[in-house]
C-alpha positions as CSV (number, residue, x, y, z in Angstrom):
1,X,0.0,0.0,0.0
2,X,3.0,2.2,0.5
3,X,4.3,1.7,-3.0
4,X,0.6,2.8,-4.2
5,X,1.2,5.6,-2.1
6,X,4.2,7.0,-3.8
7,X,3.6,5.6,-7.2
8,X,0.4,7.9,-7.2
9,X,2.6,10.8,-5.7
10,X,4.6,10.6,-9.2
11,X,1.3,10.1,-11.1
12,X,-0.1,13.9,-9.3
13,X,3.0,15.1,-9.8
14,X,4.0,14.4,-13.8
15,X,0.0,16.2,-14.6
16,X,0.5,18.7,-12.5
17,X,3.8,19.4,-15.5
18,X,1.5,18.4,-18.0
19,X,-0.8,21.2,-16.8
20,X,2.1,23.7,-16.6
21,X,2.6,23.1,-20.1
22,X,-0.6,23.3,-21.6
23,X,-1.3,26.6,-19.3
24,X,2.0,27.8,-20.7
25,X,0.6,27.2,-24.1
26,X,-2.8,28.9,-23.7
27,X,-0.6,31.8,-22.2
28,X,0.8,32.2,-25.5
29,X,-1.7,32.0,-28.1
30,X,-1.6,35.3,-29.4
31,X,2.4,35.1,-29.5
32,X,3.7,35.8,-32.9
33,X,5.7,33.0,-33.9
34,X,5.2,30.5,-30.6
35,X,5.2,26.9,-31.3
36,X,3.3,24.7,-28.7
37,X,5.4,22.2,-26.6
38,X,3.8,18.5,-25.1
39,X,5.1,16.8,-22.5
40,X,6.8,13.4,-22.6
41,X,6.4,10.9,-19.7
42,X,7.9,7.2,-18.5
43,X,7.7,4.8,-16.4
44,X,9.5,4.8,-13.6
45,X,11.6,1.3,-12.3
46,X,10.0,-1.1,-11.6
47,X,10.3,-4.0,-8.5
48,X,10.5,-7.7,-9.7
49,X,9.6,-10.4,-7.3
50,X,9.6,-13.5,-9.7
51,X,11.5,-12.8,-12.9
52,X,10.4,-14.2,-16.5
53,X,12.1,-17.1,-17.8
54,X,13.3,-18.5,-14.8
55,X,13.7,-22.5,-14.0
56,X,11.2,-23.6,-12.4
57,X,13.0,-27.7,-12.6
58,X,12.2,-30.5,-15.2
59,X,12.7,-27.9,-17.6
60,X,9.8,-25.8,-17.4
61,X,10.1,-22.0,-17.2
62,X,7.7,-19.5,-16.1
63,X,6.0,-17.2,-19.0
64,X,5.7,-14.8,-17.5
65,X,6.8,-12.8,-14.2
66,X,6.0,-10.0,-11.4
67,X,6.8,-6.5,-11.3
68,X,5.0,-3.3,-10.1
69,X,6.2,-0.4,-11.3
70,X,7.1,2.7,-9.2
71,X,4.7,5.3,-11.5
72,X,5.8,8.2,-14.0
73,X,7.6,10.5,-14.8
74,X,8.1,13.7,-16.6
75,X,11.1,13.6,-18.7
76,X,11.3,16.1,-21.9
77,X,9.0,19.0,-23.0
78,X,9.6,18.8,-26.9
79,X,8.4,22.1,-29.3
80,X,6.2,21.6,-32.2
81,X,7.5,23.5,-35.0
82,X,4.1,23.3,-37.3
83,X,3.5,26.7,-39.1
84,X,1.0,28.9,-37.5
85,X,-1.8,30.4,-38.9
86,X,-1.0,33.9,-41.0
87,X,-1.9,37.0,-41.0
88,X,-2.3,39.8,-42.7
89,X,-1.1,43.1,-41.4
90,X,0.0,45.5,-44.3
91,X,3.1,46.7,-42.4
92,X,5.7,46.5,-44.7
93,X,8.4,45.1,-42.2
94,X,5.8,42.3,-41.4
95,X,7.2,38.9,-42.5
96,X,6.2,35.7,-42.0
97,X,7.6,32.1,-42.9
98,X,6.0,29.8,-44.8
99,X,7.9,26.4,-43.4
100,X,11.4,25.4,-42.3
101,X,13.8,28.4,-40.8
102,X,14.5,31.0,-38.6
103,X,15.8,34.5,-38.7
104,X,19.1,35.5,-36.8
105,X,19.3,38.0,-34.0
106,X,22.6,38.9,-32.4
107,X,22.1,39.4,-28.6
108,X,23.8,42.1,-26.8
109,X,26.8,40.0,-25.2
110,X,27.5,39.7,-29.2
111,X,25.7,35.9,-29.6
112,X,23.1,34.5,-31.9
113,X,19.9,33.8,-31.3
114,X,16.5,32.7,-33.3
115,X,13.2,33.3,-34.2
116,X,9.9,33.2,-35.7
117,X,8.5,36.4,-34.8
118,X,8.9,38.5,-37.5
119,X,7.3,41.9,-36.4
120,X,10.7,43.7,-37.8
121,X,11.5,47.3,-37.0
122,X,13.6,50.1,-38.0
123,X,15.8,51.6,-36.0
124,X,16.8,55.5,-36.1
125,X,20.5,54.2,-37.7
126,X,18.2,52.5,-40.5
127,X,19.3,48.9,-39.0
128,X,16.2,46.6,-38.9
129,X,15.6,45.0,-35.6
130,X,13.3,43.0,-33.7
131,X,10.7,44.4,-31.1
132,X,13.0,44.5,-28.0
133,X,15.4,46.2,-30.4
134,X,18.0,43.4,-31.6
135,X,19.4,44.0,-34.6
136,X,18.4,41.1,-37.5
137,X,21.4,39.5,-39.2
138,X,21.0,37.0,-42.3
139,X,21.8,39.6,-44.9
140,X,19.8,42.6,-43.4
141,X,21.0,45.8,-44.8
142,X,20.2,49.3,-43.3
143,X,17.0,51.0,-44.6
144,X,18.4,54.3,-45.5
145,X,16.1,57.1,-44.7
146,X,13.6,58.4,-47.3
147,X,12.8,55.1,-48.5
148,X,9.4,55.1,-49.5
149,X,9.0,51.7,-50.8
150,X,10.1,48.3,-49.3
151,X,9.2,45.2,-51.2
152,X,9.9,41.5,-50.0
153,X,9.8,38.7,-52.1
154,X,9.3,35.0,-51.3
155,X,13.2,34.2,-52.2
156,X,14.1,36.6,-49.6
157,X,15.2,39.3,-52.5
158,X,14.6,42.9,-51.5
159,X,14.0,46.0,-53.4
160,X,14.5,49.4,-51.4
161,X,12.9,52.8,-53.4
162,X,13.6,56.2,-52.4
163,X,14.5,59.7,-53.2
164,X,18.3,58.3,-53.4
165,X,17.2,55.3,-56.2
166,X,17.0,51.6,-56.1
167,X,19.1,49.1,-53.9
168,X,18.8,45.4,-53.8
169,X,20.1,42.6,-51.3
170,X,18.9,39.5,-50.6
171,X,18.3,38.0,-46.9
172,X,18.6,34.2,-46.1
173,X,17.3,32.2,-43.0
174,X,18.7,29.7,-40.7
175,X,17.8,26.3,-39.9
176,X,18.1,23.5,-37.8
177,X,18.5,19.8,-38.1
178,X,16.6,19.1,-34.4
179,X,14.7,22.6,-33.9
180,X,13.1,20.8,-31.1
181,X,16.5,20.4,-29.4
182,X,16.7,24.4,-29.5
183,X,16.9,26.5,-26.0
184,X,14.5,28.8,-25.3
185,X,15.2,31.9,-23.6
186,X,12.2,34.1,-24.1
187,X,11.1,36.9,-25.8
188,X,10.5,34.5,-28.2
189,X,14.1,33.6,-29.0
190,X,16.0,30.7,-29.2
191,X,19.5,29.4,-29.1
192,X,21.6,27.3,-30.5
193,X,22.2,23.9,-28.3
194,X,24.5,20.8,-29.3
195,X,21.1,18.6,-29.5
196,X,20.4,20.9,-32.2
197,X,23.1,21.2,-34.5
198,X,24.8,24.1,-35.7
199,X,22.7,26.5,-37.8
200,X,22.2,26.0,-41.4
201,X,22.4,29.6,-43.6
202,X,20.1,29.2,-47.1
203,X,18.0,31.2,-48.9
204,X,14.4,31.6,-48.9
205,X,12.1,29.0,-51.3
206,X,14.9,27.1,-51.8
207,X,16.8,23.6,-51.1
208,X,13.6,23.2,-48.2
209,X,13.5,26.4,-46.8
210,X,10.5,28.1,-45.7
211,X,9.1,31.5,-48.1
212,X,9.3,35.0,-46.7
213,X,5.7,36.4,-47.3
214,X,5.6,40.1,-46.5
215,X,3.1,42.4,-44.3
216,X,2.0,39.1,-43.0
217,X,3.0,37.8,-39.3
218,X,3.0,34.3,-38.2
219,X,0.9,33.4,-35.3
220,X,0.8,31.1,-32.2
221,X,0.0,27.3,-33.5
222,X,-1.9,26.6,-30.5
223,X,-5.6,25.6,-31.2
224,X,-7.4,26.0,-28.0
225,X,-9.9,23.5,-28.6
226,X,-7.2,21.2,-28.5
227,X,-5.2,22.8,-25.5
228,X,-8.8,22.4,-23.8
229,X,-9.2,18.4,-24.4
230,X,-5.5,18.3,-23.2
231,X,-6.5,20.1,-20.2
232,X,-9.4,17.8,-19.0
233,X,-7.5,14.8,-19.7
234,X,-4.5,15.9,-17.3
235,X,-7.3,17.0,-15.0
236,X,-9.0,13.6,-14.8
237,X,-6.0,12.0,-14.5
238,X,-4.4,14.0,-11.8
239,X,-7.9,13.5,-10.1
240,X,-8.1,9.2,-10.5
241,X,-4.5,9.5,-8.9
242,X,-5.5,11.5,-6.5
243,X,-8.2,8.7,-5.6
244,X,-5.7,6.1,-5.5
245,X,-4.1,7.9,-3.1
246,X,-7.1,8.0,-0.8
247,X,-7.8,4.3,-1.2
248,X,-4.1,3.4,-0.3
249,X,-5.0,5.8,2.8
250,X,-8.0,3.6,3.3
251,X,-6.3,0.6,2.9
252,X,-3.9,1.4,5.7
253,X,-6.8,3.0,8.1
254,X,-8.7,-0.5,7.8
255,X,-5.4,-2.7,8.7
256,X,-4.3,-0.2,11.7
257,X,-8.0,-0.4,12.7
258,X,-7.7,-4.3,12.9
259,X,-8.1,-6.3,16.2
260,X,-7.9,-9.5,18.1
């Protein structure tokens, strides 16, 4: 009775993660380029009494043997990098991906970082930069000012117009061979990990990269009615564990209450 003690214990315990991660994701449904994460369990070790296989004389063997296991456990919280839903904003330094990649940020200790989000922005030295104002890399060039026109094409090629003529660069994107094995650090960044790989540079629409579609954003892929199901499931099964718990408890309050 004490091991269905603790094994429910571990059962409360790894959906009461798997509601911090669904909350987490219903935080974040109206973050531009969040991806939803899900929760990975196990089972823990388990205690054999009779093992499988063993000689039981005149060469028989048993078929099968005894364990219990000692309940779950929480052990990875993996990103899902489907593409979110798009929208369209008009601002011309709106751009979303259309599948596999990342844009580059550099960070102010001088390392790189990643993202979806790509609500761009000008910055008074022309340099375009996110929202918290870190400066995008991946071919980037300043926006000088009087530009009056700023077009994006799906190949990452972009066309500045102003007063001072026509200049033309190209951007790229980064990818990764395990996104999910990327770091998050917030502000809807990431960063490079050795379960990840090292970032791969490419160009937009091209050897599997993902499109650049301008003045659209990419949102949140969390669908709420699906966050919701998740929800009630963690919630029933936090609650049957919680009512193994109480019969372990009355279990143990009948054999105390025993007598001669």
């Amino acid at each position: 009775m004490l091991r269905a003690l603790y094994s429910s214990a571990a059962g409360m315990q790894s959906q009461q993660l798997n509601l911090d991660v669904i909350a987490n994701n219903l935080a974040n449904v109206n973050t531009t380029g969040f991806k939803k994460s899900k929760i990975e369990f196990q089972d823990l070790l388990y205690q054999s009494s009779r093992a499988a296989g063993a000689e039981e004389g005149a060469g028989n063997q048993r078929p099968t043997g005894m364990q219990v296991g000692q309940g779950s456990a929480a052990v990875a919280t993996s990103r899902i990098f489907t593409t979110g839903e798009l929208t369209h904003t008009g601002e011309r330094l709106d751009i979303a991906i259309q599948g596999d990649g990342f844009f580059e940020v550099q960070l102010p200790d001088g390392s790189k970082a990643y993202t979806r989000d790509g609500a761009l922005k000008t910055a008074s030295d022309g340099r375009v930069t996110t929202s918290d104002g870190l400066v995008v890399q991946g071919g980037f060039q300043p926006i000088p000012a009087g530009t009056t026109q700023i077009s994006i094409a799906s190949n990452g090629e972009v066309t500045l117009n102003g007063a001072s003529g026509a200049q033309n660069f190209r951007v790229q994107l980064s990818r990764f061979v395990n996104p999910s094995g990327l770091e998050p650090i917030g502000r809807n960044l990431y960063r490079e990990t050795n379960a990840s790989g090292t970032a791969e540079v490419g160009n937009p629409g091209e050897n599997g990269f993902g499109s650049m579609q301008q003045e659209y954003l990419e949102m949140s892929n969390v669908k709420v009615v699906e966050e919701m199901v998740n929800m009630i499931v963690a919630q029933r099964a936090y609650e049957v564990n919680s009512k193994a718990v109480q019969a372990a408890d009355d279990m143990m309050q009948q054999s105390n209450n025993l007598k001669r």
